[in-house]
N, C-alpha and C positions, 0 to 999 in steps of 0.2 A: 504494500500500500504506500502508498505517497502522500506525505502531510503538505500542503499548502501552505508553507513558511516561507517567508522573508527577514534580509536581517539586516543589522544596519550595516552600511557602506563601510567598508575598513576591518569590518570583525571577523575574528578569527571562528570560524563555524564548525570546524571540525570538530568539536567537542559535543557541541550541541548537539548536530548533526546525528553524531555517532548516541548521544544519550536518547535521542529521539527514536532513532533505529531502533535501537534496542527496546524503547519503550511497547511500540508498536507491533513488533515483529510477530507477534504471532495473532496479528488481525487477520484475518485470512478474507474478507469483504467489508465493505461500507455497512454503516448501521444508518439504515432509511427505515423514517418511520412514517413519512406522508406516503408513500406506496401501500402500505400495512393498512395504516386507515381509510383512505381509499377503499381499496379492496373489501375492507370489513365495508364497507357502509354500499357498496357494489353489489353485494352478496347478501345483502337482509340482515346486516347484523348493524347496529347504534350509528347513527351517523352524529348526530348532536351537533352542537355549536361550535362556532369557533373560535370562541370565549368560553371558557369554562371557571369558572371559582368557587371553592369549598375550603370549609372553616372549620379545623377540628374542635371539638371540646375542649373548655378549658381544664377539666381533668386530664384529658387525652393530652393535653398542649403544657402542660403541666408536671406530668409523668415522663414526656419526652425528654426536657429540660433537665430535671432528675436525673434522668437513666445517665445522659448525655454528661452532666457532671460526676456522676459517683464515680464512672469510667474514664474520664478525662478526655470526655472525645468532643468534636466542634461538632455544632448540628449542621454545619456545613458537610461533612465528612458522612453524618447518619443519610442527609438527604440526599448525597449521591452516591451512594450505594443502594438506596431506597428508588433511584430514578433508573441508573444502569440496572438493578432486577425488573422496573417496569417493559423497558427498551428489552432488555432479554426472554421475556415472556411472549410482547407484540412482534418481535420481528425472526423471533428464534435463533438470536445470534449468541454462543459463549462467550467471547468477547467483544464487548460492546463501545463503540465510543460516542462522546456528544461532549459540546462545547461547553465552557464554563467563562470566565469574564475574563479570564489573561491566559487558562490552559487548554489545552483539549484533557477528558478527561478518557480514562480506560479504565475499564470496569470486567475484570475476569471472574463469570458469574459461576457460583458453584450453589448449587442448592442447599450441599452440607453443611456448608460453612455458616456460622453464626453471623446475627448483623454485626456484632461489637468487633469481632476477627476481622471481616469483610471492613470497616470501616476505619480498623486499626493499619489495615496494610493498604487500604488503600491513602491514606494519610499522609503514610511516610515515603508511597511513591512520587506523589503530589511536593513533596517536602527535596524529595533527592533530585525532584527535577527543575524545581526555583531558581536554580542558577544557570537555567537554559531555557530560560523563554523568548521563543520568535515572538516575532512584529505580524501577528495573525489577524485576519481580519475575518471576513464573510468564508466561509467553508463551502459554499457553493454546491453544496451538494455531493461534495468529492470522496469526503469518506464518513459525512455525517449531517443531519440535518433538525439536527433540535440542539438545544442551549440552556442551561439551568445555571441560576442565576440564586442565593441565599440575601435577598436584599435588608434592607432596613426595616422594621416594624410599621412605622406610619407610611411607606410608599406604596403607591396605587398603579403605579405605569410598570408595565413587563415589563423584560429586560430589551432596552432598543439594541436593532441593529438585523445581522442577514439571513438568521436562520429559520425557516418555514416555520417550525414549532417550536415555541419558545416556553420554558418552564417559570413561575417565578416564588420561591418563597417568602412568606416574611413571617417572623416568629415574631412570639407573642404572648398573652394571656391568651388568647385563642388565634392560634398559628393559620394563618390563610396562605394559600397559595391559588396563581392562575396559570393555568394553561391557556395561551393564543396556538393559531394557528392562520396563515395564509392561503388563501384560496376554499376553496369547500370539502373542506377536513373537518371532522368533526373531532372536538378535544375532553369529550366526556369521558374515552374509554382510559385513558391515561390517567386523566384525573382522579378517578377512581379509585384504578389500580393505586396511584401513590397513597390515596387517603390512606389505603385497608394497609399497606406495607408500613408507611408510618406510625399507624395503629399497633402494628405486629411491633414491632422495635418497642415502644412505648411499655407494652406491657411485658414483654421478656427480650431484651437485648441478646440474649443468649439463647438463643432459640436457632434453630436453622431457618435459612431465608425461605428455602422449601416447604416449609411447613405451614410457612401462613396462609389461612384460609383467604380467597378472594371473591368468597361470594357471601352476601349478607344473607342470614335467615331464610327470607321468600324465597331470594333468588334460589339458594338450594333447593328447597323443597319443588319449584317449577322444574330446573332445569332436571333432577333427580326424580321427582315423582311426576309432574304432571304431563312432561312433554316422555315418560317412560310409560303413560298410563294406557298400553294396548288394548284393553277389554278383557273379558274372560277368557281364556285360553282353552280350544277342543282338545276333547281325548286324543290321545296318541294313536296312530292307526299306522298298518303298514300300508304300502300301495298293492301289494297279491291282498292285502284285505279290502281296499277301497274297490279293489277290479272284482272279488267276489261279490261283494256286495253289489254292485251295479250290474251283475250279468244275473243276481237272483231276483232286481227289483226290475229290470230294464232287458233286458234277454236280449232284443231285437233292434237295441238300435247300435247305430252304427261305433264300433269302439276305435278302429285302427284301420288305415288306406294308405296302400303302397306295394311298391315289386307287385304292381296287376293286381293284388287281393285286397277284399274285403272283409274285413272281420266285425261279426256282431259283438256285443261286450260276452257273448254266453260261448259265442267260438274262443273269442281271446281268452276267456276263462278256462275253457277245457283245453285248450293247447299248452296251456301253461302249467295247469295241472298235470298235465301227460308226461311233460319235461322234468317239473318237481319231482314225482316220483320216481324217475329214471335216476335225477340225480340222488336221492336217496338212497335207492338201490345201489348206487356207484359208490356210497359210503358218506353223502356229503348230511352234514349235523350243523346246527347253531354254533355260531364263530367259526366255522370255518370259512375263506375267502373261493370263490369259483369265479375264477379268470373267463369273459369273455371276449374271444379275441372277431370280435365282429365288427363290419362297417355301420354305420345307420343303416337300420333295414324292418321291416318285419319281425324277424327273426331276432334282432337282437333286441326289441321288445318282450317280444313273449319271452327270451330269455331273462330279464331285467325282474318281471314277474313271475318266472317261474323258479328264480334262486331267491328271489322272498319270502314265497310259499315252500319254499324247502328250507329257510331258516339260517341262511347262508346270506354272506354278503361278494355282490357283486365287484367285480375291478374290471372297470372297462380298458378293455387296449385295441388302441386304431389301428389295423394291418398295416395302414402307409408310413408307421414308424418305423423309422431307422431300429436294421435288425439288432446293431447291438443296445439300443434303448428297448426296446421288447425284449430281450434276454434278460436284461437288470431289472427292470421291473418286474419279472416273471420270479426272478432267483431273490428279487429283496420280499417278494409278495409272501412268496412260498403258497401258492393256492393248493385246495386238495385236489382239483378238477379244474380242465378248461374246455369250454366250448368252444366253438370252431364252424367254419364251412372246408369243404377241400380249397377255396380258390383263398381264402384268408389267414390258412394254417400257418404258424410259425412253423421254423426249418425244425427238425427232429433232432431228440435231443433236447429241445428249448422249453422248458416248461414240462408237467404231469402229461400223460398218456392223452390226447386228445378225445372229444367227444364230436365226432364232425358229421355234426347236424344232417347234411344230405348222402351221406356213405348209407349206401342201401341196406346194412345191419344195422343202423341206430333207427333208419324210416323204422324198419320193420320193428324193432324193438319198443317205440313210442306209438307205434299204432296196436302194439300189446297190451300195451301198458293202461289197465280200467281206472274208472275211479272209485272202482266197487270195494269196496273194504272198509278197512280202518282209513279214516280220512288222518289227513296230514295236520299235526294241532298247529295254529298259529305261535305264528313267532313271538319272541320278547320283542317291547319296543323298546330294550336297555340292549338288544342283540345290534353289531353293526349292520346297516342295512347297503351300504358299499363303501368301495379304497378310491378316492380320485389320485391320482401323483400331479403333482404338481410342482411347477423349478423350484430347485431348494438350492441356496446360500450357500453349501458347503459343497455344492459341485455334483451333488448327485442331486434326482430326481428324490419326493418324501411322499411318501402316502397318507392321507387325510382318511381317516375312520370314522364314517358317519351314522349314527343310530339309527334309528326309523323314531325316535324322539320329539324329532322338529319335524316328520314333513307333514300332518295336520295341520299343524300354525302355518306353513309356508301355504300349503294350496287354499285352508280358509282365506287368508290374504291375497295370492292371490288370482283366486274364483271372486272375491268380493272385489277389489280393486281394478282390477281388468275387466269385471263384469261376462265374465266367462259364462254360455247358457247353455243346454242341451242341444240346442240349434250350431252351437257355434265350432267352425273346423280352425284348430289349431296346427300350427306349424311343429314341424320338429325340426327345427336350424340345425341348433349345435351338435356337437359330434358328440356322443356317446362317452367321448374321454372327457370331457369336459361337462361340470356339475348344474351349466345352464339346461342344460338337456332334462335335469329333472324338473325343472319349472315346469317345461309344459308337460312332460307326461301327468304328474300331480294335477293341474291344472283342468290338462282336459279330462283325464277320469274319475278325479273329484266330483266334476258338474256333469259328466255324462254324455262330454261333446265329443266329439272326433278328432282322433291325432293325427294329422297325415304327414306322412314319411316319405320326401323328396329322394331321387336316387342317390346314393354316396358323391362325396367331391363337395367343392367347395361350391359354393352358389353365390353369386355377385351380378348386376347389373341385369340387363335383360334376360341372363336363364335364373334368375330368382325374381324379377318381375312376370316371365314366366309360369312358373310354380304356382305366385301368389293369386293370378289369374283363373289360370286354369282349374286349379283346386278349389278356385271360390274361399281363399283363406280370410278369416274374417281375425283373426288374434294371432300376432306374430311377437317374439321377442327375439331382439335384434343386434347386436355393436355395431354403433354409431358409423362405424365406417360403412358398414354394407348399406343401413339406409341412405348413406349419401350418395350410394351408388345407383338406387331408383330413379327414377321417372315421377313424383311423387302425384301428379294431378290425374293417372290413370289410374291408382288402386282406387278406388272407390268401393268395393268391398273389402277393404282394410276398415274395420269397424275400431281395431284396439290396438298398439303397437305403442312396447314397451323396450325402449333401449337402455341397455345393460353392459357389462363388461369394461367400459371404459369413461372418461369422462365425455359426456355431451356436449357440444359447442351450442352456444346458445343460438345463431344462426341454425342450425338443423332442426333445434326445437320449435324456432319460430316458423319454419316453414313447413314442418308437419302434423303443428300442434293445432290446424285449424280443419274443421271436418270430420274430424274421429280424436277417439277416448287417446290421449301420448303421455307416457308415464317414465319419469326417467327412476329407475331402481340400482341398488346397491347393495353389496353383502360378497364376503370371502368363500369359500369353499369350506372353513373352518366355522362356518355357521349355518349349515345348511342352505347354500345357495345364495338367500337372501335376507339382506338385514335392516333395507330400507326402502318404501316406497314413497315417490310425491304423489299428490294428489292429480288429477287430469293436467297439463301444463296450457298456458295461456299462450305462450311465446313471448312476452312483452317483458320479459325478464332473465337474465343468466340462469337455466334451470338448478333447483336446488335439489339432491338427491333423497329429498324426504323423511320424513321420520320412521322410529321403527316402527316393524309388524307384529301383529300377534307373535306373542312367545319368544320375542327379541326386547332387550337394552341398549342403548347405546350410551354410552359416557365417552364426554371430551375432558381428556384429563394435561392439566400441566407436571413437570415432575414435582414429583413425592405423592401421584394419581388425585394431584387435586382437579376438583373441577372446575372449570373457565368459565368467565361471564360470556355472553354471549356477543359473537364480534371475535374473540381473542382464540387465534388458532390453535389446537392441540392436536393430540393423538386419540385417536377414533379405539378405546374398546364397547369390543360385543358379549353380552350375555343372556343369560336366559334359556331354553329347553332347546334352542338348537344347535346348541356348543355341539363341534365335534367331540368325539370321545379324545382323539390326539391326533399323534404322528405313529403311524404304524412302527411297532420294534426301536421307539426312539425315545425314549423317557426322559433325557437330558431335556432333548430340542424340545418336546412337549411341554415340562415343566419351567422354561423358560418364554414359552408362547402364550400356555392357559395359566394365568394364576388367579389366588385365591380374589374375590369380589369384595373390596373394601366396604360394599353399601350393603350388600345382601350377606348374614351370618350363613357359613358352609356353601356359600356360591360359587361361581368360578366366573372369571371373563375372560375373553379373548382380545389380546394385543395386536392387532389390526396391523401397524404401522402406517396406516393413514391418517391423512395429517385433513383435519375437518372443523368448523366451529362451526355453533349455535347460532341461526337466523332469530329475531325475533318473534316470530311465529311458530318457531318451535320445529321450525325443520332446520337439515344438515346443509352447508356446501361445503362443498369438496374441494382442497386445495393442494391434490399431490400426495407422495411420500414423505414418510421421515428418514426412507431406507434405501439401498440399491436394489428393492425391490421396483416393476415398473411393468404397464401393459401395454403391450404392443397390440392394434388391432383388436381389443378385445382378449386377448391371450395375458397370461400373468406371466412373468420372465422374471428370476433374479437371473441379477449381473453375473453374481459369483458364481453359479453354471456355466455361464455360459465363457467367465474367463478359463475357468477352468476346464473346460474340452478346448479351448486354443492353448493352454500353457501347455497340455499333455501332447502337443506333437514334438516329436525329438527335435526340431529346429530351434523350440521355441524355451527361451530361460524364463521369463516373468511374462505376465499377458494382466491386463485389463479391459473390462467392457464398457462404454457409457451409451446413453442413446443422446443424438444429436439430433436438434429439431428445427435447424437452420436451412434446411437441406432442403429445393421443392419436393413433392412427395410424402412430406409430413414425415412425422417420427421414426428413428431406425438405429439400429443396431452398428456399432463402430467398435473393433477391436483394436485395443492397442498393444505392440507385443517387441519386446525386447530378444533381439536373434541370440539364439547360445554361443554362437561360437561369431558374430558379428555380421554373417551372411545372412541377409534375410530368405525368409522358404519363398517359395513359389506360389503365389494367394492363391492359384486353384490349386494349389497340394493341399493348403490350409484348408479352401470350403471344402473340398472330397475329407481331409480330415474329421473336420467338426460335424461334418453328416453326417459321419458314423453316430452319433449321441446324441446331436439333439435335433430335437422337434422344427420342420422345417422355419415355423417362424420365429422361431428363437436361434438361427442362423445370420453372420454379421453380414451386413451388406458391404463391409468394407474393411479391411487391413492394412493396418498402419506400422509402418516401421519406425522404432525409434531408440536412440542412444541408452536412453534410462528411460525413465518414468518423472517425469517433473512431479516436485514434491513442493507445500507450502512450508515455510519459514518450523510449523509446529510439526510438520513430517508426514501430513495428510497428501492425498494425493491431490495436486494441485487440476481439476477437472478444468477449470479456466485455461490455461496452462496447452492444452491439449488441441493440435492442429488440425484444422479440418483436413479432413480425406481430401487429396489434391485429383482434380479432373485428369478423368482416363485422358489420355494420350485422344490426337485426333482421330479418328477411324483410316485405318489403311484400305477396308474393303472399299464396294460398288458405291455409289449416291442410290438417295431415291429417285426412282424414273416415273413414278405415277403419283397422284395427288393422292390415291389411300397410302401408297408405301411414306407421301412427304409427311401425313398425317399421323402416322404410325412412328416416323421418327420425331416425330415432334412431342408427341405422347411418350415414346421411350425416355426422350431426353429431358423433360419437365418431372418424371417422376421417379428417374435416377441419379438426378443431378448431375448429368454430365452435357458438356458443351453438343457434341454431333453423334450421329450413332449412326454407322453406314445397315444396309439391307440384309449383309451376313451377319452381323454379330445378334449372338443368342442374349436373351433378357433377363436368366438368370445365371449365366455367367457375365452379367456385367453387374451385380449385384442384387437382381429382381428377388422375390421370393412372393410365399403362397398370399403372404398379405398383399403385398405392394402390387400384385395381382389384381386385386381388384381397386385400386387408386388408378391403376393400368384403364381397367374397365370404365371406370368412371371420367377419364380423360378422352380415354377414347370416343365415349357418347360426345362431351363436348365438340368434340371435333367431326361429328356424323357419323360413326363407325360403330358397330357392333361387333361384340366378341364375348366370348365366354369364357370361364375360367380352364376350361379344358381345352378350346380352341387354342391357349395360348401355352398350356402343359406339350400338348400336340405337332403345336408351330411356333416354337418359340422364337425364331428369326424375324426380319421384318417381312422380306420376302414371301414366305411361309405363311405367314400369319397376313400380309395384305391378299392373301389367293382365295383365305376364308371370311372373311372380314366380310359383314353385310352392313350395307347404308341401314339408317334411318331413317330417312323418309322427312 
């Protein structure tokens, strides 16, 4: 960081200079706090004045004064260390700086630390640096934008001069301070926060800075009870029970449509039964896991239901994973049983003795199979009811173990909120590996509507505008990117469309929230899916991801899990009946995820690491991570996977991942990797490398070579620091010769970020993948062109791909 000093003409600097350095060195960014409020008051949370003044008690002002003298400390000293904890709290910075009336001040915030410690050292920083003060003036924004100022008792005017938010005390029999602000900032939430910090010092100087409550009385009780207050919560059910029950109440109508068939809910009922018993027979019991290795299909519904009714918990695995990501997940699963078709089998060897559904011994065997006997007892809803994996931090994939606990709450929610009816045909989007998938099964067999099951592969632009047509889909759940990928004024039997998986840009809401029910939702895989829904969206506002649903908590906690006024950003935990049970075979990771629930006696909550505060209405926004966790397209990625399959190739000595969002194309994956022996590999050694593990969209769109790894002054890895991926080289192949191939280069090249792209070069060897696929598709329609996701798997050149390529119209 660079401090904005001037000195006088003639003077020797080097000292100063160097005391300065030192002071600073391990700022690692600016501490801005009109961006923070802003954003809070953008997002439904306090915007207030931009005048702010509050007057503590004269007990309160009183006690201060005390405290401040038994300990020998200046209330100049208590009140900024009182203002750096506010700045640390609103902006989320450890070390924080802001201006004072001849220093800048730095504030290294520790929660542990007591105020009296915190105020003692920062004292004698302030003291060792007296004999090095620049000739400072306005800070302009450079490395800080507020100023706190300990004035006189009778003075009434801030502190004058440059910096947007100005702090000012004045002690007293009753100590007043003002916050101003320039421009339409609101200065309530600061203000506040200083009262209630002040308040804490007052009455235990020794107390940690952490520990002070920041919410008065109400506010707790709202923000904890009332915006937590879901309703009554229904019995726990599994889904092989909700499917029973709907084929004994409703026999005839329609359950499941796809791969050519139709199924009543009284067929889906006895197919499924026919399989549960088979797997029975095979030896499979409660807790134990049965690997499905299926596409989206028919088939791997009724198998979804028929490892529930056999008391087993399901692990989905997608055949198009990379074969040694299906072996890890099979060998960390340890299932007792996998299903299978012949064209989806893992290689032999991989995984338990196959069950492959169409091999003419199992037909025959499942058409053996009665339901005449002893029936099958219902499962525990304390049994897991499936494993999702999902990227884990430490470089391997984790498996999530989720009950049949939460999915009652989840389909009451959302059958009521979606408005889901016996009429209504639901989509089955997401893949089977992925826990969006249980939304709509829940959803539509809760209310007794129809699920229909699109062919496997990815669906984007015209063959998912398609689908939604053809099938007369009236309820979709969606990631944000594929709806941007529609056409949105020809659904018109789109009755409900709920996006999920990523954050929503407020532009998309506003363009599809008029005409039908648009619900933007939220929730981890370690809560059942889902943990928040808004109410129908207007469009006329940033959408907010809502409150929770039946059988969910959510608390926005600052550290030491206190919870935040509303406005002030924190970390997002989840609690309540749809906690996952863990991390399969992982008891560390798990008791470091799920812990104990400060509010509920013997509860648990789940640590989110999404970073969210309280709207005043009582719903969420969403504002990022706190972690290297991150969603691509919809998909959840940590980084640390994904460095970790680039550091595992023998070229490669150290590796890191970040996603860049500079880039046209929208967000994407950047590895950066230090060579072993100073030679860089070959980037397509790299991507054939990294394919081996991971999941297409958690593949980098780009590799970077570099000396080291630039680090910040404190030893973090300096992210800022980090060069953008340099433009491929210009195309050596053909030009385009026709206005589809010019338009297809023009589409390639806006959304791989590279300058030209000749008619030979392939799209995922210039860094494409399954996501950027459809950004592909959605560009393409701008430009006239139609394509599908398989069209461009197929022909992935320009050439190639301009032969199949249909107009618009």
């Amino acid at each position: 960081m660079t401090l904005p000093t001037t000195y006088a003409a003639g003077r020797d600097t080097q000292p100063a200079e160097a005391a300065w350095h030192a002071y600073l060195a391990a700022v690692d960014e600016p501490t801005l706090l009109v961006p923070v409020l802003a954003s809070a008051a953008g997002a439904g949370g306090p915007a207030g004045a931009a005048r702010t003044e509050r007057e503590l008690s004269e007990a309160v002002s009183g006690r201060l004064a005390a405290q401040c003298a038994v300990r020998g400390l200046a209330l100049e000293s208590v009140v900024r260390v009182a203002w750096g904890a506010v700045l640390s709290l609103l902006t989320g910075g450890v070390h924080v700086v802001f201006g004072g009336p001849a220093l800048p001040v730095r504030l290294h915030y520790r929660a542990a630390a007591s105020f009296a410690a915190a105020a003692e050292e920062l004292a004698g920083e302030q003291s060792r640096l007296a004999g090095h003060e620049p000739a400072w003036s306005d800070p302009s924004g450079e490395l800080f934008d507020t100023a706190l100022e300990v004035a006189g008792p009778q003075s009434s005017d801030p502190l004058p001069g440059g910096a947007p938010v100005r702090c000012t005390v004045h002690p007293g029999a009753r100590t007043r301070l003002c916050v101003t602000a320039r421009g339409a900032v609101g200065t309530d939430l600061p203000a506040e926060l200083l009262v209630r910090l002040l308040e804490g010092f007052a009455d235990d100087p020794d107390r940690p800075i952490g520990t002070v409550a920041l919410l008065t009385g109400d506010e707790h009780h709202r923000v904890l009870g009332v915006w937590n207050d879901t309703g009554e919560e229904p019995a726990p059910v599994s889904l092989a029970e909700v499917v029973r029950r709907q084929a004994a109440d409703h026999p005839h109508r329609t359950a499941l449509v796809g791969d050519g068939e139709t199924l009543t809910y009284a067929r889906l009922d006895e197919r499924a039964d026919r399989l549960a018993r088979l797997l029975r027979r095979r030896g499979c019991r409660p807790e134990d896991i049965v690997a499905l290795v299926l596409p989206r299909s028919v088939e791997m519904v009724v198998a979804i239901v028929a490892v529930g009714r056999a008391g087993a918990a399901y692990l989905p695995v997608d055949p198009d994973y990379p074969a040694e990501r299906v072996a890890f997940m099979l060998a960390d699963a340890r299932p007792a049983l996998l299903v299978t078709t012949a064209g989806s089998a893992p290689p032999a060897g991989i995984g338990p003795e196959p069950i492959v559904l169409d091999d003419p011994g199992t037909v025959a065997d499942l058409r053996d199979e009665s339901a005449a006997g002893n029936p099958i007892p219902p499962c525990r809803t304390a049994n897991p009811a499936y494993v999702i994996y999902t990227s884990g931090t430490t470089g391997r994939p984790k498996g999530v173990v989720v009950t049949h606990a939460g999915l009652a709450s989840l389909a009451a929610a959302k059958v009521e909120r979606m408005a889901v009816a016996p009429d209504s045909r639901v989509l089955q989007f997401a893949s089977p590996s992925f826990d969006a998938s249980i939304t709509e099964l829940v959803a539509a067999f809760t209310a007794g509507a129809t699920l229909v099951v699109p062919p496997p592969g990815p669906l984007a632009g015209e063959e998912l505008e398609r689908v939604l047509l053809a099938e007369r889909i009236s309820h979709a759940v969606l990631p944000p990117v594929a709806v941007a990928s529609l056409a949105e004024p020809r659904l018109k039997g789109l009755r409900t469309l709920v996006m999920a998986g990523e954050a929503c840009p407020a532009e998309l809401a506003a363009t599809w929230s008029g005409g039908r029910r648009t619900i933007n939702a939220y929730g981890p895989t370690e809560a059942t899916v889902c943990a928040t829904m808004s109410e129908p969206l207007s469009g006329s506002e940033p959408p907010p991801v809502g409150g929770p649903i039946t059988g969910r908590s959510v608390y926005v906690l600052a550290d030491g899990l206190r919870p935040v006024p509303p406005g002030v950003v924190g970390e997002a935990y989840v609690a309540g009946s749809g906690l996952a049970r863990g991390y399969l075979r992982r008891p560390g990771l798990t008791t470091t995820r799920f812990v104990a629930d400060p509010f509920v006696p013997g509860g648990r909550m789940y640590r989110t690491g999404d970073l969210m505060s309280w709207r005043q209405d009582g719903t969420l926004a969403f504002h990022g991570r706190a972690d290297d966790q991150v969603k691509i397209r919809g998909y959840r990625v940590e980084l640390g996977e994904v460095a970790a399959a680039v550091a595992g190739h023998p070229g490669v000595a150290r590796a890191v991942a970040v996603v860049r969002d500079e880039e046209p194309g929208g967000p994407r994956i950047v590895a950066y990797l230090v060579p072993e022996d100073g030679a860089a590999p070959d980037p397509d050694d790299l991507r054939r490398h990294v394919e081996r593990f991971l999941a297409p969209y958690m593949v980098p769109a780009a590799f970077v070579d570099l000396d080291d790894l630039p680090l910040t002054p404190s030893g973090k890895l300096d992210r800022a620091a980090l060069p953008a991926p340099k433009a491929a080289p210009a195309p050596a192949g053909r030009p385009p010769r026709t206005p589809t191939e010019t338009a297809l280069a023009e589409s390639f090249a806006k959304v791989l970020g590279i300058p030209e792209v000749d008619i030979d070069s392939d799209f995922f060897k210039l860094g494409g993948n399954s996501m950027l696929t459809i950004v592909l598709i959605r560009e393409a329609r701008r430009a006239g062109l139609s394509i599908s996701p398989r069209d461009l798997i197929n022909h992935p050149t320009i050439e190639a791909l301009a032969s199949v390529a249909r107009t618009t119209g």
